[in-house]
C-alpha positions in Angstrom: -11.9 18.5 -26.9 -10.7 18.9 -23.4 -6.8 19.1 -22.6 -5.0 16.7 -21.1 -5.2 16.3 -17.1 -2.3 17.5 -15.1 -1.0 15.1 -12.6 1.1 15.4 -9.4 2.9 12.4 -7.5 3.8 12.8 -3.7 7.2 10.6 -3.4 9.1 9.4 -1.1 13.0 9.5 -0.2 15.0 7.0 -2.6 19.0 5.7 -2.2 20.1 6.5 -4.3 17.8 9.9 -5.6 15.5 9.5 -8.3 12.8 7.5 -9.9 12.7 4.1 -10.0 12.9 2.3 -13.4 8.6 1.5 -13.4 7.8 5.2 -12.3 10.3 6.7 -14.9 8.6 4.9 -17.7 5.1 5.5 -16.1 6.1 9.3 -16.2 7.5 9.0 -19.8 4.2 7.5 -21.2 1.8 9.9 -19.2 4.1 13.1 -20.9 3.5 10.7 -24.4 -0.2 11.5 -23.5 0.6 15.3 -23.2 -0.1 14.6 -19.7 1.7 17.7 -17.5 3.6 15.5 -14.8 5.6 17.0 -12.2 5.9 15.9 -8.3 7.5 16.4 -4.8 8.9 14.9 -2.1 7.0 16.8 1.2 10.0 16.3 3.6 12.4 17.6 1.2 10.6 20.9 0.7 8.9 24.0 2.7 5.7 24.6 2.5 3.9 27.4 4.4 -0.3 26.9 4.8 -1.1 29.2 2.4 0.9 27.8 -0.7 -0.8 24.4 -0.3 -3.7 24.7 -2.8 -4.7 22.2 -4.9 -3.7 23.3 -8.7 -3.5 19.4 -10.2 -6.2 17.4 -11.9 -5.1 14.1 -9.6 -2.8 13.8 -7.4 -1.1 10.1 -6.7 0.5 9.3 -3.3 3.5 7.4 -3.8 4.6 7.5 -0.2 3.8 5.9 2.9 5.8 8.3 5.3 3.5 10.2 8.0 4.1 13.8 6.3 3.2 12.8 2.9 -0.1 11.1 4.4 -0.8 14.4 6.1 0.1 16.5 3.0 -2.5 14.0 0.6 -5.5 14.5 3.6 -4.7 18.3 3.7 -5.3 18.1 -0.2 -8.0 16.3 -0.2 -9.8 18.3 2.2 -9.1 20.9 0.2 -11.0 19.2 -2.7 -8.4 17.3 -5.0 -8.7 14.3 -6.2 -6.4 11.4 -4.8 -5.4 7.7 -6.1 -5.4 6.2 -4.2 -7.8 7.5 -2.1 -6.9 9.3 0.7 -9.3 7.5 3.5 -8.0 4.4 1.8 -4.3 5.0 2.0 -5.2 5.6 5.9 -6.8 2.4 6.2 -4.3 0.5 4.7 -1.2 1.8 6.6 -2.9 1.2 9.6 -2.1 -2.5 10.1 -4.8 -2.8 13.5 -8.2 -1.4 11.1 -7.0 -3.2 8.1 -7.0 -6.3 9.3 -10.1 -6.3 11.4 -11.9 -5.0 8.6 -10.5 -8.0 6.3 -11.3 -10.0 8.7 -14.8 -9.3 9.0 -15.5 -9.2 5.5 -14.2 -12.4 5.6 -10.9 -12.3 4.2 -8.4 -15.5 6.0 -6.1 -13.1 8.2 -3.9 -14.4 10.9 -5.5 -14.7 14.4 -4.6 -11.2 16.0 -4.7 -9.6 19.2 -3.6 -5.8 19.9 -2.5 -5.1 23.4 0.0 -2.5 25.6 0.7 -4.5 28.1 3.0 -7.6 26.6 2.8 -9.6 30.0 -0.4 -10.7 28.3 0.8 -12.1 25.6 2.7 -14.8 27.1 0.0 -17.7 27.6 -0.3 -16.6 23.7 3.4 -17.5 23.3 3.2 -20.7 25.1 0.6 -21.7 22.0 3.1 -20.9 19.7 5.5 -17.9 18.0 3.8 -14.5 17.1 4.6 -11.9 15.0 4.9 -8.5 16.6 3.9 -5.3 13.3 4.5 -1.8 14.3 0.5 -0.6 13.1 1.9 2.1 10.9 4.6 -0.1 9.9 6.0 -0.2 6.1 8.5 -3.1 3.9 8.7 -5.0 7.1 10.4 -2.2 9.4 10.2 -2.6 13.0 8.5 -6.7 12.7 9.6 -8.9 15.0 9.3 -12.6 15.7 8.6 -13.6 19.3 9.4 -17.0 20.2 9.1 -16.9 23.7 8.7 -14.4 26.8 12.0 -13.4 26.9 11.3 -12.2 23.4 9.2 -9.8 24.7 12.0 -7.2 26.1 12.5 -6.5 22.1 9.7 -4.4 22.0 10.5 -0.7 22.6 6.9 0.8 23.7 7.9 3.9 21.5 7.6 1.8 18.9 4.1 0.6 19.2 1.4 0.2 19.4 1.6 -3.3 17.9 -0.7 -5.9 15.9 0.3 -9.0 17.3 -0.6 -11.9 15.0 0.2 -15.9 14.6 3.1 -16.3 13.3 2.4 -18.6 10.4 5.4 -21.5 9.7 5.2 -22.6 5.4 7.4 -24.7 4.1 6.7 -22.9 0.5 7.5 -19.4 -0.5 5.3 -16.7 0.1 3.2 -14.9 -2.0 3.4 -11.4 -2.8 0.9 -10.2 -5.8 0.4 -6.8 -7.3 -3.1 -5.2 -8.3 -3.9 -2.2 -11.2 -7.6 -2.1 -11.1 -9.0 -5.5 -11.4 -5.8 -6.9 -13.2 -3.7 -8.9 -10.3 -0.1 -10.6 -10.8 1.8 -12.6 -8.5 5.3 -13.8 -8.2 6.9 -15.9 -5.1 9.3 -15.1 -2.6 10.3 -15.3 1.1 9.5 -12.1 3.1 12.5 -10.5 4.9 13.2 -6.6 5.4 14.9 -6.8 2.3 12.5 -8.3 0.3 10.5 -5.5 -1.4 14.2 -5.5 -3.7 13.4 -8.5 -5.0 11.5 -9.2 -8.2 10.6 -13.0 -7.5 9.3 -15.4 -9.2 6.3 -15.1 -11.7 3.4 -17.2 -11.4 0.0 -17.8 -12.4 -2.9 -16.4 -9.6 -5.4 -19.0 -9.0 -9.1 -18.5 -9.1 -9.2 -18.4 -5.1 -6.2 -16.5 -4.1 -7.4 -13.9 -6.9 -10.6 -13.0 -5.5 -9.0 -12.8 -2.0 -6.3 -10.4 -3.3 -9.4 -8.2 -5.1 -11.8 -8.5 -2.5 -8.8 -6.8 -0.7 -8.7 -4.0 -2.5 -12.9 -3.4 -2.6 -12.9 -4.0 1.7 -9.9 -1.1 1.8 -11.2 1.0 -1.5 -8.2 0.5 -3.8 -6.8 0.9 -7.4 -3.4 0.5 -6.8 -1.8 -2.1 -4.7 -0.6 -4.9 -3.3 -1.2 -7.5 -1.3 1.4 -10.4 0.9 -0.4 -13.8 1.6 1.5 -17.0 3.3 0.1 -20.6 1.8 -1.0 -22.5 4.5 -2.6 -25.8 4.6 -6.0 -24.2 4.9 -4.8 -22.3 1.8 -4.0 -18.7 1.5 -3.5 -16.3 4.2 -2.8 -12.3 3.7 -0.2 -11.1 6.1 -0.3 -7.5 4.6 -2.0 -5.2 2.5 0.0 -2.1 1.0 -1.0 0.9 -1.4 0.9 1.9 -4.7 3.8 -0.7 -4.2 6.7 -1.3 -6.7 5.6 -3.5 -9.1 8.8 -5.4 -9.1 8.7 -8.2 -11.9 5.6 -7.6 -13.2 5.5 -7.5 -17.3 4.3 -4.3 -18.6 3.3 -2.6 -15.3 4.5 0.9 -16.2 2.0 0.7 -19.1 -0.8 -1.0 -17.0 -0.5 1.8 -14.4 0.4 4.4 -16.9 -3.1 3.7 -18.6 -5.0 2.9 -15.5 -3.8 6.7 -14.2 -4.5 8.8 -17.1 -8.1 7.3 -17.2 -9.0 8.1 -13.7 -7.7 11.5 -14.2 -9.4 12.1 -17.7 -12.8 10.7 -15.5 -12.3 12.9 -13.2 -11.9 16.4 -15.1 -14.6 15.0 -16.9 -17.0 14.8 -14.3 -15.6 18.2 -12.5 -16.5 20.1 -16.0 -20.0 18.7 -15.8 -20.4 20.0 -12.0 -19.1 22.9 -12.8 -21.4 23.4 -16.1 -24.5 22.3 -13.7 -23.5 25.5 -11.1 
C-alpha cells in the first residue's frame, strides 16, 4: 500500500493573514486523508538557489503574483509535479495569448487589438467604448474603460502592455462560473474590482455556456479554474479566464477540490513508482 502523497500550496498575501474559509476546509480534508499538507508564501520568505528542491509529491499554485509564477516554473523545471500546470498557469495570466488562443479555437471572445501606441486606437473609440486589461493583470486590477480619446491619457505605459478589447454593454448580470475537473458551477454578478468578494447568485449552467466554459479549460490545459463571460445578444462571451480562483458560493467546493487534488497527486506518485521501478 503506498503512503499518502505530500502536498505543497504556493499562496498568496491575504488581509487579513490566513486561509480562506474553502482552503482551510480543503486543507482539513486532505490531512483527513493522512495527506502531509504544508505551504508558503514566496514573497514572505528567503530562499537561496540551493534550498529550492523539489521534496513534495504535488505542488498547487494558489497565486497569481510574478514571484510565485517564477518559483512554480523553477519547480517544475526541476521535475515536480504542478496543478495547475505550470505552462498553463502562464498562459492563462497572460491575458494577450489567452485570448488569441480562445479565439482561434473558436471560443466567442471580445474583438481585441494589442497595441503601444494609443493614438491608434482612437478611430477604434469612435466605433464605440473599449476596455483597456493590463496582460498580466489579476481580479480586475489596473482595467480601464475608455470612452473616448481623452480617455486615453489614463494609461500609464508602465503599466502595459495592454489587451484592448470591445467593451461589451449587457443589461443582465454577468456570469462568472467556477470549474474542478469537468464539474462547472455558475452564479451571477456584476464585475467590478471588488467583485471577486462576492459570492453571487447561484444558477444553473446551460448546455452552451458549459461547453464554452470546459472547452476553456482543454484550449489553456486546466483542472482548476474559472472562467468570466458577459451575455450578449449573440449569447455568451468570455471576458476572462483565471486559474485556481475562490470558489465563492459554490456548494461543497472544498470537498470537490479536496477530492479532485488528492487523486491527481495519488496518480501521480503512482505513475513516478512505476518509472522509477522501470529504471
Amino acid at each position: 500500500m503506498n503512503p499518502a502523497p505530500s502536498i505543497h500550496f504556493l499562496l498568496v498575501r491575504r488581509t487579513p493573514p490566513g486561509l480562506g474559509p474553502v482552503l482551510a476546509e480543503v486543507y482539513e480534508r486532505l490531512q483527513a486523508k493522512g495527506v502531509e499538507v504544508d505551504d508558503h508564501i514566496p514573497e514572505d520568505q528567503l530562499f537561496s538557489s540551493e534550498e529550492l528542491v523539489v521534496t513534495h509529491d504535488l505542488y498547487v499554485l494558489k497565486s497569481h503574483t510574478e514571484l510565485a509564477l517564477s518559483t512554480a516554473g523553477t519547480l517544475c523545471a526541476l521535475g515536480a509535479r504542478l496543478l495547475n500546470p505550470h505552462r498553463s498557469c502562464l498562459l492563462t495570466q497572460d491575458k494577450i495569448t489567452s485570448t488569441k488562443l480562445l479565439s482561434d479555437a473558436g471560443v466567442p471572445v471580445p474583438c481585441s487589438w494589442v497595441t503601444d501606441d494609443y493614438g491608434l486606437l482612437v478611430p477604434l473609440l469612435a466605433e464605440g467604448p473599449l476596455i483597456a486589461k493590463p496582460h498580466r493583470g489579476h481580479l480586475g486590477k489596473g482595467i480601464r474603460i475608455l470612452s473616448c480619446a481623452e480617455d486615453l491619457d489614463l494609461l500609464s505605459p508602465s503599466e502595459g502592455p495592454f489587451l484592448f478589447q470591445r467593451y461589451l454593454e449587457t443589461d443582465s448580470e454577468d456570469v462568472k462560473t467556477y470549474v474542478v475537473g469537468r464539474r462547472a458551477f455558475a452564479v451571477t454578478k456584476r464585475f467590478s474590482p471588488h467583485s471577486y468578494q462576492i459570492h453571487g447568485h447561484p444558477i444553473e449552467l446551460d448546455a452552451r455556456t458549459r461547453d464554452i466554459v470546459l472547452k476553456c479549460g482543454e484550449i489553456l490545459g486546466l483542472h482548476l479554474y474559472g472562467v468570466d463571460l458577459v451575455r450578449t445578444d449573440r449569447g455568451p462571451c468570455v471576458v476572462d479566464v483565471n486559474y485556481f480562483p475562490g470558489y465563492k458560493g459554490v456548494p461543497g467546493a472544498a470537498k470537490l477540490i479536496s477530492d479532485y487534488v488528492y487523486r491527481y497527486a495519488v496518480a501521480g506518485a503512482r505513475s513516478s513508482s512505476v518509472l522509477q521501478g522501470v529504471v
